[in-house]
C-alpha positions as CSV (number, residue, x, y, z in Angstrom):
1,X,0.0,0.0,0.0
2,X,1.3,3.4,-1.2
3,X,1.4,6.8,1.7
4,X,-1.5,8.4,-0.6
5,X,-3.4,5.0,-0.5
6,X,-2.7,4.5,3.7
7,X,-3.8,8.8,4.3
8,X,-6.9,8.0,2.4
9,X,-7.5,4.7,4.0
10,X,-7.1,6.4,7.4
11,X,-8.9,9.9,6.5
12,X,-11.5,7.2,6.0
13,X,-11.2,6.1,9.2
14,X,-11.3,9.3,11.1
15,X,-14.3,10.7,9.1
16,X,-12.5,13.2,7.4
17,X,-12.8,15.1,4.0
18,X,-10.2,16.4,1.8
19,X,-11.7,19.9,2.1
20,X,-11.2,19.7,5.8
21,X,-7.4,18.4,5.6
22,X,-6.7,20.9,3.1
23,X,-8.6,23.3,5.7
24,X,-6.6,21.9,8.8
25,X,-3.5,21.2,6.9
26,X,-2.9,24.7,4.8
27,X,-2.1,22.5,1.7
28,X,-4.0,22.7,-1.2
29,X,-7.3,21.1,-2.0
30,X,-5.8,20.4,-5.2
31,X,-2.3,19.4,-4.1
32,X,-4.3,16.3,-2.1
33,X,-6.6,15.6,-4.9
34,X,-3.7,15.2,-6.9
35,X,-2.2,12.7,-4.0
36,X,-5.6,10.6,-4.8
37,X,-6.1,11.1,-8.5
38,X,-2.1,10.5,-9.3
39,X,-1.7,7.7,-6.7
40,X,1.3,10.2,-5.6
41,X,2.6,10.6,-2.7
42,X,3.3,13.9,-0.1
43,X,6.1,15.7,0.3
44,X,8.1,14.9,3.5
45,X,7.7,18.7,4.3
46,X,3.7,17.5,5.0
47,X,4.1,14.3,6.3
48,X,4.6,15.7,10.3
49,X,1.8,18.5,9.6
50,X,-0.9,15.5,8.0
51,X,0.3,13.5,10.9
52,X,0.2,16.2,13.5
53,X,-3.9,16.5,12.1
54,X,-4.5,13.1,11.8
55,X,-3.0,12.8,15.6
56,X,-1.4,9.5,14.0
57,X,2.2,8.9,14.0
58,X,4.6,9.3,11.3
59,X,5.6,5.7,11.2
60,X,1.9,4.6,11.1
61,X,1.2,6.8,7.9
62,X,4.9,5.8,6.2
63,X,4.6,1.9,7.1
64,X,0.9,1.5,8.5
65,X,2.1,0.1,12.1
66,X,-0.3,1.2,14.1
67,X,0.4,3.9,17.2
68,X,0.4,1.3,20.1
69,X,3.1,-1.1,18.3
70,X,5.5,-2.1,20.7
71,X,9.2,-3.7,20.3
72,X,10.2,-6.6,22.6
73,X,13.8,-6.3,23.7
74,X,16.3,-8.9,24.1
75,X,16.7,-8.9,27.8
76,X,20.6,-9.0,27.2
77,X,20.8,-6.0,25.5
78,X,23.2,-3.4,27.7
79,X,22.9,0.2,26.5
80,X,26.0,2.1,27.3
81,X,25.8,5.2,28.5
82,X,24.9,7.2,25.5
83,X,22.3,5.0,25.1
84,X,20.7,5.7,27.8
85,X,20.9,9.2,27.8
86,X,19.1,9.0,24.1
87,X,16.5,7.1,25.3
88,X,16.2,9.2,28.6
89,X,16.1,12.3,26.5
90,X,13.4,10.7,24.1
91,X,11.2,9.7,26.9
92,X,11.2,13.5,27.7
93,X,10.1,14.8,24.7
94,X,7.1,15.9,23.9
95,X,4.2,13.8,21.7
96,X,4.5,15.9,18.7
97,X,8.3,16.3,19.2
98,X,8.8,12.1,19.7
99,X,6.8,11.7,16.0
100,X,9.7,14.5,14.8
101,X,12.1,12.3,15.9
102,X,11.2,9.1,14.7
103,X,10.2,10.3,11.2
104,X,13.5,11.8,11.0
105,X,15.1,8.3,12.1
106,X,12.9,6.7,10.0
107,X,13.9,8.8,6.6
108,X,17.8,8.7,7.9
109,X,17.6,4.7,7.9
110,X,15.8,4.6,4.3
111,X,18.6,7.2,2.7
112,X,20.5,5.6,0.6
113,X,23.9,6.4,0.9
């Protein structure tokens, strides 16, 4: 399933029009008509403002896991230091600033190099 397909799917799913994410969004009507009729895809400069409307999470729009996925850890994992501090600094963040972060990680691990 393509990003335009999964927004639509879950724009759907939250009873919402594309007049009233254009409206919420400030993109243009036609720009997500065009996401629709084109099967293209948005920008990565609207992916945090679509997901900050949708109140869903980057990852779940980009790779449809939904928000309340969780990752079992191998209990003999040992984080050093830094570690620790990145996930202590993380769990600090705030909501919207935590979906920053992990679409950035997420569009860092699928650059090619």
């Amino acid at each position: 399933m393509t990003i335009s397909e999964r927004l639509f799917n879950i724009m759907n799913e939250k009873g919402m029009s594309m007049p009233e994410l254009s409206r919420l969004t400030g993109i243009s009507r036609h720009t997500i008509f065009d996401w629709q009729r084109r099967s293209t895809n948005p920008g990565a400069d609207k992916i945090m403002i679509i997901c900050e409307v949708l109140r869903i999470t980057p990852e779940e729009l980009l790779m449809g896991k939904p928000d309340n996925a969780t990752i079992d850890f191998d209990a003999s994992v040992v984080m050093d230091g830094t570690e620790a501090e990145l996930v202590k600094e993380y769990q600090e963040l705030s909501d919207s600033n935590k979906r920053r972060l992990l679409a950035y990680m997420n569009m860092l691990q699928n650059a090619k190099e």
